[in-house]
FIGUDREN-998257 format. One line per field, with one value per residue: residue in three letters; residue number from 1; y, x, z of N, C-alpha, C in turn. Coordinates in nm, 4 decimals. Each point is the difference from the previous one (the first is absolute). Layout:
BEGIN
type: (ALA	...)
seq: (NUM	...)
n_c2: (Y	...)
n_c1: (X	...)
n_c3: (Z	...)
ca_c2: (Y	...)
ca_c1: (X	...)
ca_c3: (Z	...)
c_c2: (Y	...)
c_c1: (X	...)
c_c3: (Z	...)
This chain:
BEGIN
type: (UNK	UNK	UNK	UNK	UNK	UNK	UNK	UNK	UNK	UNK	UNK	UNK	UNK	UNK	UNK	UNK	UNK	UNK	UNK	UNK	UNK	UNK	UNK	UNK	UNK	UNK	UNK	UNK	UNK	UNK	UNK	UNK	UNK	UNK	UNK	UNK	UNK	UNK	UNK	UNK	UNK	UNK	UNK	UNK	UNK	UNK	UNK	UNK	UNK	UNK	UNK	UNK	UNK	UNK	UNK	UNK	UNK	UNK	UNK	UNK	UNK	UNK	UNK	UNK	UNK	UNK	UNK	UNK	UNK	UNK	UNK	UNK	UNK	UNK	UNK	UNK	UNK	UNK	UNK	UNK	UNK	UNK	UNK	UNK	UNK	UNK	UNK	UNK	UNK	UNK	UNK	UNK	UNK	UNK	UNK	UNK	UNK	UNK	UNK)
seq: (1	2	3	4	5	6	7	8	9	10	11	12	13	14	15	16	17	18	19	20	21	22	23	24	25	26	27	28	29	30	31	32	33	34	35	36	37	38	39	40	41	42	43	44	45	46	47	48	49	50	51	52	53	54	55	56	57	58	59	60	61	62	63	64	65	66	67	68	69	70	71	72	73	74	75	76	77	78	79	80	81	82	83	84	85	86	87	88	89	90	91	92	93	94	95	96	97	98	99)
n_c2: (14.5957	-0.1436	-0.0620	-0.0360	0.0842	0.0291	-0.1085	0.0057	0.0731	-0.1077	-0.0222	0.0877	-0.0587	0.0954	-0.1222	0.2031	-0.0122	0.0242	-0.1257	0.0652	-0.0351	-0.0035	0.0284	-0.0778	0.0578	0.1007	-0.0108	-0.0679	0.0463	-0.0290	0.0626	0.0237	0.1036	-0.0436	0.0834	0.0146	-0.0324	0.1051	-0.0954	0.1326	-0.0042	0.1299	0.0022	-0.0141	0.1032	0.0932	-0.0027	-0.0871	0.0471	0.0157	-0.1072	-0.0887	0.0743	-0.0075	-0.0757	-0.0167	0.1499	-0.0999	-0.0271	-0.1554	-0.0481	-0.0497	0.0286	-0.0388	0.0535	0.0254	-0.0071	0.0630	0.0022	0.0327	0.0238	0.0741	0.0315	0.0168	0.0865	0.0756	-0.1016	0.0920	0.0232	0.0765	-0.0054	0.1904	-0.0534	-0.1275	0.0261	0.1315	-0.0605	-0.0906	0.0376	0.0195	-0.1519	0.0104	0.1005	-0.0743	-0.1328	0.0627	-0.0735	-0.1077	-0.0093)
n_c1: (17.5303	-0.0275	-0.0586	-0.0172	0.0828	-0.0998	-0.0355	0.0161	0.0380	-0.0585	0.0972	-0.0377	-0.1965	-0.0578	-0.0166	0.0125	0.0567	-0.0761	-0.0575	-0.0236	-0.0631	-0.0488	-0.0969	-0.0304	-0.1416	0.0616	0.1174	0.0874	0.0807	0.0719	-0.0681	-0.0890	-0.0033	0.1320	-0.0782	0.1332	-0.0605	0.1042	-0.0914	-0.0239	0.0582	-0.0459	0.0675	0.0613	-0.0754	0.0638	-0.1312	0.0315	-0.1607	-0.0018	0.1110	-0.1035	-0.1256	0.0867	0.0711	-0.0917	-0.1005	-0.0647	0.0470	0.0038	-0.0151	0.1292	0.1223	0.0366	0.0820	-0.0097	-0.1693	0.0579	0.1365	-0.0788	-0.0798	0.0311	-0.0238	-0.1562	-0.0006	0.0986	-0.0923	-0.0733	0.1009	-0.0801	-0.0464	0.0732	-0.1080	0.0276	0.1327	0.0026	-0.0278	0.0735	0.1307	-0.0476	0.0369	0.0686	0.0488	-0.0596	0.0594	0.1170	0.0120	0.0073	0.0511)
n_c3: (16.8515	-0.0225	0.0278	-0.1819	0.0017	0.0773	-0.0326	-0.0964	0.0458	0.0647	0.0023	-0.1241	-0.0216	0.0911	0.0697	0.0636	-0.1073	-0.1049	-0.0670	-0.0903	-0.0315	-0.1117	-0.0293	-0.0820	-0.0242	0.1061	-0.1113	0.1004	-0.0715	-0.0544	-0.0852	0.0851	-0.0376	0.1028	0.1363	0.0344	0.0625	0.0600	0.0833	0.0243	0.0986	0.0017	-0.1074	0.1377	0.0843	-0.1181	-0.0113	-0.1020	-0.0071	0.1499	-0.0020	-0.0442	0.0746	0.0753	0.0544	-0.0335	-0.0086	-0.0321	0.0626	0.0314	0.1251	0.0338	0.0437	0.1074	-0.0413	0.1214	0.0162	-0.0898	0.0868	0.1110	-0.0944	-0.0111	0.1310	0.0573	-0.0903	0.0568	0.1017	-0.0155	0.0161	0.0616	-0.0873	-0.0042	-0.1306	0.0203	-0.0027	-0.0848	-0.1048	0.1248	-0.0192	-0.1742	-0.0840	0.0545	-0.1094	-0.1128	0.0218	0.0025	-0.1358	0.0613	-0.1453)
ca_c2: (-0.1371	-0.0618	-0.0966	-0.1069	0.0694	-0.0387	-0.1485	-0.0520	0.0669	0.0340	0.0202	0.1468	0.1235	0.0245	-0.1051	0.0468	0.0665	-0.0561	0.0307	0.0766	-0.0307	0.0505	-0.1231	-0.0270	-0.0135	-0.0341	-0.1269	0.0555	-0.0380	-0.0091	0.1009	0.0447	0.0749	0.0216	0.0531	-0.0557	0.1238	-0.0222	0.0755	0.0514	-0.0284	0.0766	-0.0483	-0.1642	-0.0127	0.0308	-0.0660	0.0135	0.0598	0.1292	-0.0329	0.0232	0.1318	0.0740	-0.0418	-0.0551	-0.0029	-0.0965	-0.1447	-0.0883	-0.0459	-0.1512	-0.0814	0.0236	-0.0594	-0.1229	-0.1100	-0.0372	-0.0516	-0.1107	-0.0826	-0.0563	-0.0570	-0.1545	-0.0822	-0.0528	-0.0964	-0.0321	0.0164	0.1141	0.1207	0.1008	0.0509	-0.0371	0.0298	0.1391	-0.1136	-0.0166	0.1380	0.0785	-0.0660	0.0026	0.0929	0.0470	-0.0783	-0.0143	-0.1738	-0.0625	-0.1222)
ca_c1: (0.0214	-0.0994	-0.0089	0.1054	0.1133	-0.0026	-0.0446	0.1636	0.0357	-0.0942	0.0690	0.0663	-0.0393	0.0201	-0.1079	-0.0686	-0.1162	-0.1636	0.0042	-0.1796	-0.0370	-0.0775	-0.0893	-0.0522	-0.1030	-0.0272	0.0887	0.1519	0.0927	0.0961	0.0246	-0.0738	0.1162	-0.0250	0.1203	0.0789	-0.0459	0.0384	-0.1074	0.0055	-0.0540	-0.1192	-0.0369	-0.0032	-0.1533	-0.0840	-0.0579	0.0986	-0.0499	0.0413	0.1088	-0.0233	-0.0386	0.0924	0.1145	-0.0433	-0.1106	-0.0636	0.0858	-0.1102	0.1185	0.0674	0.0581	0.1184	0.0927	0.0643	-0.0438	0.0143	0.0369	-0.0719	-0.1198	0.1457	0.0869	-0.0904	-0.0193	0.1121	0.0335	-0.0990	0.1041	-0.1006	0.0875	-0.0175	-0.0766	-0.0862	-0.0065	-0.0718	-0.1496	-0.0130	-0.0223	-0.0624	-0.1361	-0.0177	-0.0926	-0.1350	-0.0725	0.0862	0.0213	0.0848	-0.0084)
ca_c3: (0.0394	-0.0147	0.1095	-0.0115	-0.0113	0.1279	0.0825	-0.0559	0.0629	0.1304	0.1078	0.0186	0.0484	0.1556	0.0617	0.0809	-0.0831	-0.0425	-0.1578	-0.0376	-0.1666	-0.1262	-0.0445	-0.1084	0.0217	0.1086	0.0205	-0.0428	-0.1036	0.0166	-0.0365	0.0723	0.0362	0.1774	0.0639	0.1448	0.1064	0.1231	0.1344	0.1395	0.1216	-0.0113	-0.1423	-0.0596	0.0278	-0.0534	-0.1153	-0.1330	-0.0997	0.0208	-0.0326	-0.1619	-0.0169	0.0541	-0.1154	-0.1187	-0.0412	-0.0972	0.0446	0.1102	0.0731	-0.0727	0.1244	0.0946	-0.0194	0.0722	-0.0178	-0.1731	0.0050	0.0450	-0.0882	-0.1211	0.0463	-0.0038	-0.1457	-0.0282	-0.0277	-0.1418	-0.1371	-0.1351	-0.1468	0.0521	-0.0288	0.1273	0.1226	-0.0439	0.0150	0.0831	0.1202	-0.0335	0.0485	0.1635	0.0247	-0.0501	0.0816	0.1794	0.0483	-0.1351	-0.0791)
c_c2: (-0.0685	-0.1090	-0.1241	0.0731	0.0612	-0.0939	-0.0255	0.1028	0.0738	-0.0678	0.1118	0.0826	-0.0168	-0.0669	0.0853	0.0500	-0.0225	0.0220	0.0414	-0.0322	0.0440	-0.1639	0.0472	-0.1336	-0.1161	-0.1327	0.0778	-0.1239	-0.0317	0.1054	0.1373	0.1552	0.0672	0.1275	-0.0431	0.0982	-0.0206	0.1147	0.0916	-0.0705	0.0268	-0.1230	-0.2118	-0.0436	-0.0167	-0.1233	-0.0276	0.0609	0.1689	0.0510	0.0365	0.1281	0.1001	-0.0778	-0.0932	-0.0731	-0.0695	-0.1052	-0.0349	-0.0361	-0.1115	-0.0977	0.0756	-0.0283	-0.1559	-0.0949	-0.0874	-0.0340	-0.1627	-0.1091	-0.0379	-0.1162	-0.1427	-0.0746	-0.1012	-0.1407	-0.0888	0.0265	0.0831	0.0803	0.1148	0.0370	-0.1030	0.0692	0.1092	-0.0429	-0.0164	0.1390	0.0811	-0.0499	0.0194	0.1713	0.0498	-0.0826	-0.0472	-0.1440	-0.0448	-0.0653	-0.0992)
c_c1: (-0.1361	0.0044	0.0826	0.1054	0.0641	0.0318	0.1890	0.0619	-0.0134	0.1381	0.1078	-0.0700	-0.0422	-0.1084	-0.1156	-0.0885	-0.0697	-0.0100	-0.1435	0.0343	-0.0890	-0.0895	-0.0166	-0.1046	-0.0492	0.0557	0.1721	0.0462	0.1736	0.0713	-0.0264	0.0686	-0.0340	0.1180	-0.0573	-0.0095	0.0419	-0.0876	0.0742	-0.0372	-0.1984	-0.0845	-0.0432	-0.1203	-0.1484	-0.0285	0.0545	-0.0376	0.0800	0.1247	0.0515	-0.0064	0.1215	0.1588	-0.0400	-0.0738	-0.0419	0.0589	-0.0608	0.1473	-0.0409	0.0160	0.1185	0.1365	0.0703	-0.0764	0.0185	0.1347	0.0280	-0.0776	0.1928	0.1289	-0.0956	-0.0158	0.1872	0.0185	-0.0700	0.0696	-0.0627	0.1220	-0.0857	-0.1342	-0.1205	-0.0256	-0.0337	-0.1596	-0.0477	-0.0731	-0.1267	-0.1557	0.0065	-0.0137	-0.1032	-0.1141	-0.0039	0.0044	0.1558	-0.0866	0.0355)
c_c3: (0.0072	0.1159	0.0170	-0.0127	0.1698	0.0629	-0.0528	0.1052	0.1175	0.1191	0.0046	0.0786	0.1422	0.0493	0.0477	-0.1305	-0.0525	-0.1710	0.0140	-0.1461	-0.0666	-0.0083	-0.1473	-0.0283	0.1122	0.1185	0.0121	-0.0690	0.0469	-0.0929	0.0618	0.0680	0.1161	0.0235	0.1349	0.1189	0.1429	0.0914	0.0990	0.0950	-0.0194	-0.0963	0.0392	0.0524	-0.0828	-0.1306	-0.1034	-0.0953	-0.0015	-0.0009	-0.1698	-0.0670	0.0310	-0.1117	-0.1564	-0.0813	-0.0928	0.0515	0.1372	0.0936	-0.1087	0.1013	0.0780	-0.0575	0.0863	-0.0349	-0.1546	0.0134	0.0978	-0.0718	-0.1133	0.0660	0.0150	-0.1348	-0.0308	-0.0457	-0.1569	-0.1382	-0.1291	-0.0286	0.0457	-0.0342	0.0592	0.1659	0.0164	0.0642	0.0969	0.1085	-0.0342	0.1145	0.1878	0.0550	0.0006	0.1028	0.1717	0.0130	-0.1039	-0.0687	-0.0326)
């Protein structure tokens, strides 16, 4: 699964869990291929790098699931087509702002 393939289908998946993604050169993509990582209790302390290192390796946290559907539910009123709004989110992970 890829991020934009995620994001279309992000009120199947569980608000408590976390996308980690793949960068390509040093940027995510909407192609970007993520797994979905649900924390131990133990696990939600720890660093994301170490997170990474442990469920999936080569991949950066992304975002929270709840908060991407939060940022989807704020863009709502902006009438973007799915690959803006991919866009959107990409850009508020990489940057922790909107655009």
């Amino acid at each position: 699964m890829n991020i934009k393939e995620a994001i279309k289908q992000i009120n199947e998946l569980d608000e408590n869990d976390t996308i980690y993604a793949q960068k390509i050169n040093g940027k995510f993509f909407p192609e970007s291929e993520i797994t979905i990582v649900k924390y131990s209790d133990d696990e939600a302390e720890w660093p994301t790098k170490k997170i990474s290192e442990k469920h999936c390796k080569g991949k950066e946290y992304f975002l929270d699931i709840y908060p991407i559907k939060d940022l989807i539910q704020n863009y709502s009123y902006m009438n973007l087509n799915s690959s803006e709004t991919v866009n959107k989110i990409i850009y508020y992970a990489e940057n922790d702002a909107y655009n």
